[in-house]
Every structure is written in structure tokens, then in C-alpha cells.
N, C-alpha and C positions, 0 to 999 in steps of 0.2 A: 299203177296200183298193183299190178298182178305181180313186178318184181321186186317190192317192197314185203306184197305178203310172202314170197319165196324165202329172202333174205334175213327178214326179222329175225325169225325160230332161226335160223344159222348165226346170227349176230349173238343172241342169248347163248346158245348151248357154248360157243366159244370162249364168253365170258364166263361163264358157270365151270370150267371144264380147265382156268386162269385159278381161281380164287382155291384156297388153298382150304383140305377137307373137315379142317376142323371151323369152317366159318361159315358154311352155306350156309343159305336161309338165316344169318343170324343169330344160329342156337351154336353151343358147342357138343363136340360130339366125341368127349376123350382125348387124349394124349395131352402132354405137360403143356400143348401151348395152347391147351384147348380155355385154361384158367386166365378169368377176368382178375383183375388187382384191384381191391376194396380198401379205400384209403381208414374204414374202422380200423377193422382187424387185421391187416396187411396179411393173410392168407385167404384173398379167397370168398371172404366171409364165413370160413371154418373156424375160426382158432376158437376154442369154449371161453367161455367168462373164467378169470380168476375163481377158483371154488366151487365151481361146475364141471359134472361129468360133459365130456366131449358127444356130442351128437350123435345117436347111432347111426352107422349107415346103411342107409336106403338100396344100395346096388345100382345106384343110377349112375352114368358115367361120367356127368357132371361133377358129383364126389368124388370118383376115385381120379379121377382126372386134379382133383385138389392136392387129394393127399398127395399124389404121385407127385405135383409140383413143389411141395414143398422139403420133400427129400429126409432121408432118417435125420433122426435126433444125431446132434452134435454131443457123442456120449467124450468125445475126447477138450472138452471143456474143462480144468482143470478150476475154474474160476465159479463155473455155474452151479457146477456138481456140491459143492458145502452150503453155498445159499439154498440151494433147494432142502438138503437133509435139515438144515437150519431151520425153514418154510414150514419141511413138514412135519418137527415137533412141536413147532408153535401151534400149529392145526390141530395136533392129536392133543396137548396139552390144554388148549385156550386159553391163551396167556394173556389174551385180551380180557376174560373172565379174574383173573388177578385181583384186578384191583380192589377186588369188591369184598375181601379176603381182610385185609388189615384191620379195616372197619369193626371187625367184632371187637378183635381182643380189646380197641379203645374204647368202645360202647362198654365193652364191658371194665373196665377199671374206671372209665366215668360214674358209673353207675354204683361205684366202691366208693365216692367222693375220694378217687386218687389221683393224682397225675401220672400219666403212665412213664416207667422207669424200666429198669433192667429186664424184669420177669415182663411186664409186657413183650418189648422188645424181641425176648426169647418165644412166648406165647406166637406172637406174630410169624417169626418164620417159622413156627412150628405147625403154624394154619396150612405156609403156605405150602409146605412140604405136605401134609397130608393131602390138602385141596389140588395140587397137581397130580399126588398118588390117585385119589379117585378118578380124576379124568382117563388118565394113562391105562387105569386098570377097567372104568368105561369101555371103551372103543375096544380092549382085549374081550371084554368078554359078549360084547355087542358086533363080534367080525363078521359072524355070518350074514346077521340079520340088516347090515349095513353095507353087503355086498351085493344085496337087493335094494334097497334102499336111496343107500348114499353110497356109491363105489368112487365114488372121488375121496372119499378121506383114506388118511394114509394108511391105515391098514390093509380095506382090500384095492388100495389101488396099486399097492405093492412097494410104498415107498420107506414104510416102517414093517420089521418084520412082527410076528407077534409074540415072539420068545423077548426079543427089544421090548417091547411095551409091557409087556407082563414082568420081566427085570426091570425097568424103570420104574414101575409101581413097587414092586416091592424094597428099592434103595431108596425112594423117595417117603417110604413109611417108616422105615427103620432112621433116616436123617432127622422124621418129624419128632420121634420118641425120645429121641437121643437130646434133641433139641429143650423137648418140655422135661427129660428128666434134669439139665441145666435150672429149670426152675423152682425144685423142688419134687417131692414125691408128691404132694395132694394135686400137681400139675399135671405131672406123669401117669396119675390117676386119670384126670379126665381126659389126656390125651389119648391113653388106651381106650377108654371107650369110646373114643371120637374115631377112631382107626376101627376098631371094630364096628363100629354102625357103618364107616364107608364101605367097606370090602365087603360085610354082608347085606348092603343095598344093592352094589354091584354087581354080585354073585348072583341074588336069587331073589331080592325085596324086591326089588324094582320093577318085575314082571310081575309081581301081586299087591292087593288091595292097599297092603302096607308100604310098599315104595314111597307113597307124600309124605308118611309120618316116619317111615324111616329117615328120610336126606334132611327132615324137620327137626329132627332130632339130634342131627349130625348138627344143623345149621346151631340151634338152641348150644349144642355142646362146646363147639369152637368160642361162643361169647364168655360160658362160664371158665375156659381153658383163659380167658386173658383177664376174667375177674381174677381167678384163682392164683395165675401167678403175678399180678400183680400182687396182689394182696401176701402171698408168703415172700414179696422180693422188699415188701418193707420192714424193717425193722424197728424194734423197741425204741423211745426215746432214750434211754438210760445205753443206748448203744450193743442192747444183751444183742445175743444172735437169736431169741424168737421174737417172730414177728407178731408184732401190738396184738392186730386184729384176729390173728389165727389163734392168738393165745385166750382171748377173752371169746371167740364165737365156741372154743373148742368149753370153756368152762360152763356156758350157757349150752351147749351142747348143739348148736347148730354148725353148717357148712359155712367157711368164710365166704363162699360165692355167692349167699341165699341171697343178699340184698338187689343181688343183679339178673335174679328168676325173673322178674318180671319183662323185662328187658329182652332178657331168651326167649319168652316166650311170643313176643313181639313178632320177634326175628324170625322164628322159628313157624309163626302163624301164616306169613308172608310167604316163607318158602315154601311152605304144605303148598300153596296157591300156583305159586310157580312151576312146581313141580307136577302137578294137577292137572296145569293146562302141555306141557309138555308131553304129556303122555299122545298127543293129541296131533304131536307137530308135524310128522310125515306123511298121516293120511288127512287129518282135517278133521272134518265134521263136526264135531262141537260147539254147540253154538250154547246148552248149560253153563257149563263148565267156566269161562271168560266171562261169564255174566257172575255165574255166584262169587268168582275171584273177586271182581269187580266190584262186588258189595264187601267182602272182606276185605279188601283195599280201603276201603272207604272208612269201614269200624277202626283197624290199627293204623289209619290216621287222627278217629279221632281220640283213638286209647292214648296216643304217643302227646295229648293235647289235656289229657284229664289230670283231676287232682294227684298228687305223692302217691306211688304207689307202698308207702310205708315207712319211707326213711322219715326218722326220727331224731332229727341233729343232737337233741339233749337228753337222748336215752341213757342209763347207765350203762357204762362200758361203750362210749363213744371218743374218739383217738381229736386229738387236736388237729387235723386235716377235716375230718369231718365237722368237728362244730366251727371250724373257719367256714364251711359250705355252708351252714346253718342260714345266713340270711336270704342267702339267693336262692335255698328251698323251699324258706319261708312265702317269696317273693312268688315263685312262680307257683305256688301252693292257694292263691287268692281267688278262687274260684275255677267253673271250667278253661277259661281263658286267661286267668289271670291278668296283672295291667298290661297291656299290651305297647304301653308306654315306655317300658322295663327292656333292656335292650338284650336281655339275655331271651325271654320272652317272646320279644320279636323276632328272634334269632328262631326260635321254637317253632315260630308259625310261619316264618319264611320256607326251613327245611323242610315242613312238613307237607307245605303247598307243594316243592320242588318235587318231593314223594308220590304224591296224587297227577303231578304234570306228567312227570317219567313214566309210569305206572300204569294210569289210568285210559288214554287215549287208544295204546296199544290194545286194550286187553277190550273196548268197544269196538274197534274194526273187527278183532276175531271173533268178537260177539254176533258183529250184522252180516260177514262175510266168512265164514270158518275152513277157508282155505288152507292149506300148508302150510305159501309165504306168508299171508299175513298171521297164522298159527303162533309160527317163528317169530313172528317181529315179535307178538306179546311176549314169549318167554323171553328174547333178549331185552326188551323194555323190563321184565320184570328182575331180570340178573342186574342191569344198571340201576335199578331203584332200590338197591339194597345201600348200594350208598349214601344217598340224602336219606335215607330212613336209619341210618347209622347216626349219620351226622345229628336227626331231630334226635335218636335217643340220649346221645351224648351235651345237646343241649338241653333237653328236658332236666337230665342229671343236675343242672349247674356248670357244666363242662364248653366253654363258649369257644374256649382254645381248639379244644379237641377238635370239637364239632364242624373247625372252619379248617382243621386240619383235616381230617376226613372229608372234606369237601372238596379240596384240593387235588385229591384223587380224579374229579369226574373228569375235568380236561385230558389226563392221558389218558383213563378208559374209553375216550370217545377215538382220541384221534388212533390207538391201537385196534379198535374194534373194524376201524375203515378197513383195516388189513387182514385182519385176521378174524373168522364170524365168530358170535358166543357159542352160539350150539352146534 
């Protein structure tokens, strides 16, 4: 007994004095081979999420024992270096937010009883050209405030400079203008105000009371931009070069786009909400705010479901496209629901549900839980539901084509959103 207790403690200390210093006890204690391999992340359990700032470090040596294993950036990649710049305009731009862009200018020539043709066409990339200028010029003039924030987007994380973003805004406004003067001057018209309500949302709305009713405004602008040029991209029956509709609203004295205010304002009711609860997405707190959207969601679903908002298929001064729309206005004009038998109707009430699925659920979790992330999901729920809220106006119109063309959209704004966040 007595030279076993001798020996023990000499058995241990030999052993221990064997194993190598970055393993005693089981802990590690620094150097590159001090790091465990974590089959998630294969660094470590360091590497950040896709679109997450990287962890700050602690000073513990189990951290820098990571970093250290995993060795500098491979800056002589000549293959990785384009996908990332690639990466990170998609990031600054939202190009996953795109989709939700086309949707007006169709709403809006549905709502003309038109089929959309040329001047749509132009309308649309002329959206889409402004709608990336805003973003672009977003994140420029939000750098500081996003380097506290959010330091993972590409500004201050330094992967876009901000002379780049501030020049991609301004060629991506000057391409928009260029685009709707292709459709005419009354196009060119609304598209300058539509540039101007971005850039001073941008600038300096956005931090005050007026930021919802400015980007609402913008939102409302871009629909009557695809009314507008729709409507001066048709022409006379007789083949003249003025267009039917512009010819007789201008005699009556109204705006060819007036038939499609209502519809703007739809749109533009939705985004005040949107925009409302965003204000809210970085720190949270809000638990108003998602509720009262929530009830306005609720109304411009069932405004997008009520009687004509005034079209009048057998008015005087009504174009042969329109009084062919005459019966299916009739149709869905049959009370609040109208027959829901009517498949253009059904179509109506389909979209509309899809509006309040999208919409709706997001903006009650921010309601009972008014955290960041789920902050965020509501506004991304709320940028997706601009869609199917597209789609019911363009069915309400009579427009069943459209409506399912606009719908069409959703599958790639979902599987781009995987990639790239809305906000």
C-alpha cells in the first residue's frame, strides 16, 4: 500500500507532463491546434450566418485560437472576388424586393380597362430603375447609422464604397427618366415626381413624421406612372397619333390616370403601414404600430372586395376596350361580394385572401412579441404582399390575365428572398 501511494502521484505527473499543452484537462488553451472542427460551420463554430455581422471577440483564447486556424482571406481568388462584389450589390440594391415593382404599372393599366402594351412595358422598367435608385441611395445616406446598426451591409462593411452607391443612384434615376420619357411627356411627368419623392424620402423625409406618407406616395406614384403610360401608348382607332383616352380626359379636363386613383391609393395605404412598422425594425418595441397596420390590412382587403370604384363602362367618352370591359364590371359590381360563382370574382377573393395570408400573420407575431427579428419578418411579409394585393387589384379591374400574371411573380420573389433579405 505505502508504494502504490508513492507511485501514483509519479504515474499522473508523467502522464500529464506526455500530453500535449493545448489539451490538458480537456479545455484548449490557444495555438492553431488548440481548435475543435465543427461539422456546421467547418470553422470552429466561428464562421457568422450568411448576412450576419461576425461575432465580436471576447479576448478569450479559445477565439483567437480560431481565427488564427483558419488563416487570412484567400484575397488571390480570382473566381470568388466577382461573386462576392456581385453578392454585395444584390444586398445593397434588394433585388429580391424587385419583384414587387412590376405589379404597379399592371395594376395600374388594369385599372385603365387596358391591356398592358408598349408604355406599360416602358412604365415598368422605369419603376424598376427608380426602385433600385432609392435603395442604392438608402444605405448612402443611412451609412453611418448602419455602421452601428447593421455593419454587415455593404457599405460599412466596406465592400461597396459610398461614392459607388451614391453614383449608382444617381445613373439608376437618370436611366428611370430616360425610360418614362420613351412614354411620353404626361409619363415623364409622373416619373419626375416619383424621383423626387424618392430622393427627398431619402434625404431627409424618412427621419420625420412624414417618411410613411412620403414612400406612400412614391408607392401611389409608380401605379399612376403605368396608368399613365399605358394609356398615352394607345392610340386612336382612326390610327391618328393621339391617344383615344388622353384625347377625350384632356376635353373633359381630367388626368388620363384619374380612373386608377383609387387603386393608388390602395397601394399606397398599404405602404404608409409598411413603412410604419419599419421604422421600428432595429430596435423593436412596438407593439401599436403592427396592430393598427393590422387592422388597416384588414380594411384594404376589404376595400380591394367593395363595389366599382366609379368606372362607368357606358359613360360618354368611353373607348371600345373599355365598354368590351363593361360586362365583367357589371359582374363583379353585384353587391359587396358579388356572385362568387363568376370566376373572375373568385379570382377576386382568392387574391385577396392570399393578401391577408402574406400580410397578416407577420404583422400579429410583431404585435405579441415586438422584437427586431420578428419586427423584420413583418415588414418583409409586408414588401411580399404587395403582390397578391397587385394581383386582387388587377382582378377587381376585370383584368383576370394580368392578375395571374402578377402572381407569377411570387415563386421567384420567394426563392430570391432565401438569398438575399428584403430589408
Amino acid at each position: 500500500m505505502k508504494w502504490r501511494r508513492n507511485t501514483l502521484p509519479a504515474v499522473l505527473a508523467a502522464a500529464l507532463s506526455v500530453l500535449p499543452p493545448g489539451r490538458r484537462n480537456g479545455y484548449s488553451h490557444g495555438g492553431p491546434t488548440a481548435v475543435t472542427e465543427d461539422s456546421l460551420s467547418g470553422a470552429g463554430g466561428t464562421a457568422p450566418a450568411p448576412d450576419r455581422p461576425e461575432p465580436p471577440s471576447t479576448g478569450r483564447p479559445v477565439e483567437q485560437g480560431a481565427h488564427t486556424a483558419a488563416g487570412p482571406p484567400d484575397t488571390g481568388s480570382d473566381r470568388g472576388e466577382p461573386r462576392q462584389r456581385l453578392r454585395a450589390w444584390a444586398e445593397l440594391l434588394r433585388v429580391s424586393a424587385l419583384f414587387s415593382v412590376p405589379g404597379d404599372a399592371l395594376a395600374g393599366a388594369a385599372a385603365l380597362g387596358r391591356r398592358p402594351g408598349r408604355g406599360t412595358a416602358l412604365a415598368i422598367g422605369a419603376s424598376l430603375c427608380l426602385y433600385e435608385a432609392g435603395m442604392a441611395l438608402n444605405d448612402w445616406a443611412d451609412r453611418d447609422e448602419d455602421a452601428v446598426d447593421r455593419p454587415h451591409r455593404p457599405i460599412p462593411s466596406g465592400r461597396i464604397s459610398p461614392a459607388a452607391a451614391l453614383g449608382a443612384a444617381g445613373a439608376l434615376t437618370a436611366a428611370g427618366l430616360a425610360l418614362a420619357a420613351r412614354a411620353g411627356r404626361p409619363a415623364l411627368a409622373v416619373a419626375t415626381g416619383l424621383a423626387a419623392t424618392v430622393w427627398a424620402y431619402d434625404l431627409h423625409l424618412k427621419h420625420t413624421k412624414a417618411g410613411p406618407a412620403a414612400m406612400a406616395a412614391a408607392r401611389s406614384l409608380d401605379l399612376l406612372l403605368g396608368a399613365t403610360a399605358t394609356a398615352t401608348g394607345v392610340r386612336a382607332p382612326g390610327g391618328t397619333s393621339a391617344p383615344d383616352n388622353v384625347a377625350a380626359a384632356a376635353h373633359r379636363g381630367l388626368p388620363a390616370c384619374l380612373p386608377a386613383l383609387p387603386a393608388a391609393l390602395v397601394l399606397g395605404a398599404h405602404t404608409y403601414g409598411v413603412t410604419a412598422v419599419s421604422r421600428h425594425e432595429t430596435q423593436g418595441g412596438s407593439t401599436g404600430t403592427p396592430l393598427a397596420v393590422l387592422a388597416t390590412t384588414t380594411a384594404l382587403a376589404a376595400a380591394a372586395l367593395r363595389e366599382s370604384w366609379g368606372r362607368a363602362p357606358d359613360r360618354p367618352g368611353t373607348t371600345r376596350a373599355e365598354a368590351d370591359a363593361g360586362p365583367v364590371a357589371r359582374r363583379l359590381d353585384t353587391g359587396p361580394l358579388g356572385k362568387v360563382t363568376d370566376p373572375v370574382r373568385l379570382l377576386a377573393v382568392t387574391l385577396t385572401g392570399a393578401y391577408l395570408r402574406t400580410a397578416g400573420p407577420p404583422l400579429l407575431h410583431a404585435a405579441l412579441n415586438p422584437s427586431p427579428p420578428l419586427t423584420q419578418r413583418a415588414v418583409g411579409g409586408g414588401i411580399r404582399a404587395m403582390i397578391p394585393l397587385q394581383a386582387a387589384l388587377a382582378a377587381r379591374a376585370g383584368a383576370p390575365a394580368t392578375a395571374l400574371a402578377v402572381m407569377g411573380l411570387v415563386p421567384l420573389a420567394r426563392s430570391l428572398a432565401r438569398k438575399v433579405s428584403l430589408t
